[in-house]
N, C-alpha and C positions, 0 to 999 in steps of 0.2 A: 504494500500500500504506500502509495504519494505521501511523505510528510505534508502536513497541512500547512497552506500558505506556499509551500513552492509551484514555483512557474519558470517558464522558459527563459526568459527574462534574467530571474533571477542568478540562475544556471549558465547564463552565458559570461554575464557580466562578474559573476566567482570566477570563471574559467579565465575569461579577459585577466581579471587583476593575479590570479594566479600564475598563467602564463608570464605578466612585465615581471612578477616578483622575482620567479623561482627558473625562469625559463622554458621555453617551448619542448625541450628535448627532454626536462622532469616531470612536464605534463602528464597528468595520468586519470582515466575517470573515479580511478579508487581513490590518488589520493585529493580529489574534487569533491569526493563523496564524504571522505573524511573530514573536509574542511565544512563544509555544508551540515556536518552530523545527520546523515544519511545513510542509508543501503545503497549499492550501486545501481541495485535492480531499482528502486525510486528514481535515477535517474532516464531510463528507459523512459518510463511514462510520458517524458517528455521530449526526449530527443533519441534522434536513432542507433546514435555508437558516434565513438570518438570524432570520427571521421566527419560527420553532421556535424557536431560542436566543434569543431574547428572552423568549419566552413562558415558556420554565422558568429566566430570570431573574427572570419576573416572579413563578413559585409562592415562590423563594425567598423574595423581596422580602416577598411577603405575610405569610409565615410569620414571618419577622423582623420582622417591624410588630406582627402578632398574637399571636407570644410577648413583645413589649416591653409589652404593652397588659395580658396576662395577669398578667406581673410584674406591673406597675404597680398592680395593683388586688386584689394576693392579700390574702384577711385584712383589707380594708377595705370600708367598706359609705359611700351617701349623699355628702354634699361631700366626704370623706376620699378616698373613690374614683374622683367627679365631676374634683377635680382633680388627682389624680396620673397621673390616664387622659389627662386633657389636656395634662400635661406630656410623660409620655412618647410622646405622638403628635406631638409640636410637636419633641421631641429628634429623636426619628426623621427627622424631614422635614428638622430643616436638618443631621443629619449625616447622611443616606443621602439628599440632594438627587435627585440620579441616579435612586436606584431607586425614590423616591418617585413621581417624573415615571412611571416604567413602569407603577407600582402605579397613577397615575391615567388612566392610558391603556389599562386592558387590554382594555375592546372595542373597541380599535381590530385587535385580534388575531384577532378574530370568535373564541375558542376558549371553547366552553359551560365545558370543566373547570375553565380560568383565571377563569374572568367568576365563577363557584361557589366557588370559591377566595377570589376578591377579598371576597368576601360574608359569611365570615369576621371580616375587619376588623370588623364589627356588630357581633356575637357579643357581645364583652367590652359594647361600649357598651350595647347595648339591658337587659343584664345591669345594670350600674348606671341604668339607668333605672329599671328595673322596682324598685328597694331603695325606689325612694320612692312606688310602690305604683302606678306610672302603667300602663296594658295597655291590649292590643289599641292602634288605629289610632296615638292619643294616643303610643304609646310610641314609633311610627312619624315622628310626626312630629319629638318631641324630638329623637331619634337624627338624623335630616336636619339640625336646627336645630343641635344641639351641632358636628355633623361642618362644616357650611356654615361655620361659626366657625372651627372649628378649623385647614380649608385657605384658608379666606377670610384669617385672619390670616397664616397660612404665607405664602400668595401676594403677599401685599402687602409683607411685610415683606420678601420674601426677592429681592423685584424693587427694593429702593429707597425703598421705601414709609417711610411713619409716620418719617420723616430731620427733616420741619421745628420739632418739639417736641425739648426736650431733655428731656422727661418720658419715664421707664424705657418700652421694648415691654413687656420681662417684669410691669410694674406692668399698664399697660393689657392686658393677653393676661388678666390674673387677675382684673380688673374685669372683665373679658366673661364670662368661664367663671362668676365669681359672683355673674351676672343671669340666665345661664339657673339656676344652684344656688339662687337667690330664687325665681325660675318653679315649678320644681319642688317644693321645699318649699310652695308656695303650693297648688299644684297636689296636692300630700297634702294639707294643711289641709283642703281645698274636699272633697277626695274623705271624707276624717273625718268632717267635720262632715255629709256628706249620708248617713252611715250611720245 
């Protein structure tokens, strides 16, 4: 039988704060169930197995990226937006580590609604692409090139990386962001001048 008062909800958002606490890889429905002072079969009643509860860790996770991303760039337009979008996607990663990792693994979920979800995260960026007039393919590609940066530098940094300079990451993180901001700009110029 269900403890009383537990809901899905409640279940996902134990799972969430367990997960930033303790790590993705300690995750475990028992010890979920233990924190919750539950049966593990209690948790069944509401979710289908691990695998279900990660996945609506994972819409969480997204929506929390994708409302950071949103903030980030209300009311600014061009590099104003380029790099505030870059910042709060770089805050997110190394203070939601955990859910970042879920956020970058959700086909491993096979789940079409999560993977449609994840896709999102674009949304904002392709949106600041487009301010400097770039479409279609082009805009396609920017958005890969800016994101590959953006987790490329995450990834490095957050394994140990970029240690043997004592030159600032945050210096170099904004050097990169303001090569693709040159790119782009350059890349309006070209499209200007060919009107």
């Amino acid at each position: 039988m269900a403890k009383k008062g537990l809901t899905k909800d409640i279940i996902i958002h134990a799972a969430l704060f367990q997960i930033e606490e303790n790590g993705l890889s300690a995750f475990s429905l028992r010890n979920l169930a233990s924190v919750l002072e539950i049966q593990v079969s209690s948790l069944y009643n509401h979710i289908q197995g691990q695998n279900d509860l990660l996945a609506e860790v994972g819409f969480c996770a997204v929506h929390m990226l994708t409302e950071l991303e949103e903030a980030a760039i209300k009311d600014k337009q061009r590099d104003e937006a380029l790099f505030a979008l870059a910042d709060a996607y770089r805050l997110f990663a190394k203070e939601h580590t955990e859910l970042y990792r879920i956020i970058m693994g959700v086909h491993t979920f096979h789940i079409p609604l999560l993977e449609s979800a994840a896709e999102k995260i674009a949304e904002p960026i392709l949106r600041v692409i487009s301010d400097y007039g770039v479409e279609g393919e082009m805009q396609i590609h920017y958005q890969r090139m800016l994101r590959s940066v953006m987790h490329g530098f995450f990834s490095h940094e957050n394994s140990g990386g970029f240690s043997v300079s004592s030159i600032s990451k945050d210096t170099s993180y904004r050097f990169s962001i303001r090569c693709i901001a040159a790119q782009l700009n350059a890349e309006e110029d070209a499209l200007n001048a060919s009107r």
